[in-house]
C-alpha positions in Angstrom: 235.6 34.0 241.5 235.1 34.3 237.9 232.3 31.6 237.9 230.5 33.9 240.6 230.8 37.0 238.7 229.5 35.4 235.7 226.3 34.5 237.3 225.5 37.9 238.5 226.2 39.2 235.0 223.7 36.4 233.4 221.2 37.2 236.1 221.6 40.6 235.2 220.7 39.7 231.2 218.3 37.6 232.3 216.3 40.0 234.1 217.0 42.9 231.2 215.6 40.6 228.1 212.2 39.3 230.6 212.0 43.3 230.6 212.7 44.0 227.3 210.0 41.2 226.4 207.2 42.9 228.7 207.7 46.3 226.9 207.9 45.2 223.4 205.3 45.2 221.3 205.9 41.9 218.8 205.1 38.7 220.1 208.1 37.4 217.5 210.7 39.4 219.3 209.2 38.8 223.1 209.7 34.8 221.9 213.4 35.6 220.8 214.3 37.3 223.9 212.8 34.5 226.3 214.3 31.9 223.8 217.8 34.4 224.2 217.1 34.3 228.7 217.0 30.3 228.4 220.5 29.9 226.4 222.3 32.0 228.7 220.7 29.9 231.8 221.2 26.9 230.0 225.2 28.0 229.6 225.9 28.5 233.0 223.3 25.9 234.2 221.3 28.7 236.0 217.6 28.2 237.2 215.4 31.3 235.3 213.6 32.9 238.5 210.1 32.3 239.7 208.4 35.5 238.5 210.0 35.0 235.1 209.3 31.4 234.7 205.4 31.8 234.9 205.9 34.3 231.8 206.5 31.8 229.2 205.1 28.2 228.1 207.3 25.2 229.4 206.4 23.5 226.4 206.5 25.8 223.3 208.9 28.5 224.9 206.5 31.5 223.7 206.4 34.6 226.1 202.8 35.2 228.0 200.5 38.1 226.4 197.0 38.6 227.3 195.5 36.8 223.8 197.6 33.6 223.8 197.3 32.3 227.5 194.4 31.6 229.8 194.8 31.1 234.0 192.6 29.0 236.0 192.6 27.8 239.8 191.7 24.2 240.3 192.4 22.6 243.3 194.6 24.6 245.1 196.7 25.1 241.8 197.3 27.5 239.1 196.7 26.4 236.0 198.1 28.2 233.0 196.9 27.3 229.4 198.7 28.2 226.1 196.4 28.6 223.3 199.7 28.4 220.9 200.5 24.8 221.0 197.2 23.8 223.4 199.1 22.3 226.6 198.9 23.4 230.4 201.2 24.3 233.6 200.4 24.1 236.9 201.9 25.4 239.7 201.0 25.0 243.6 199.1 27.9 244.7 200.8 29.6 247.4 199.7 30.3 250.7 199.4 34.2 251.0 
């Protein structure tokens, strides 16, 4: 039971600091909340959700603005490039 309730609450701060990052206006402190997000899922061994995971570099662990990241399609994948440490993610492109 307690193990249960402590996965809603991280869920709950996960979702909170991926907010806090979007309406923030330093990049520092957007990278200190996602860095914060990926302890507590680390902790309780907790996979970051989808929509939050394409917000940040799998590499460098610096959140998504409009200046440091570049999208692309490529064969049937999306291709997200950070211009901070230079290395890409793709991801299947869904069938919508």
């Amino acid at each position: 039971m307690k193990r249960q309730k402590d996965i809603e609450i991280s869920k709950e701060r996960i979702k909170i600091l991926f907010e806090q990052a979007e309406k923030t206006k330093s990049q520092q402190l957007a990278n200190k909340y996602v860095q914060t997000a990926r302890k507590i899922a680390m902790k309780l061994n907790l996979r970051i959700p989808r929509e939050y995971k394409r917000k940040f570099c799998k590499h460098c662990y610096k959140y998504f603005r409009n200046k440091n990241y570049r999208v692309r399609t490529k064969n049937k994948k999306v291709v997200y490039y950070c211009l901070n440490c230079k290395k890409y993610m793709r991801f299947p492109l869904s069938k919508r």
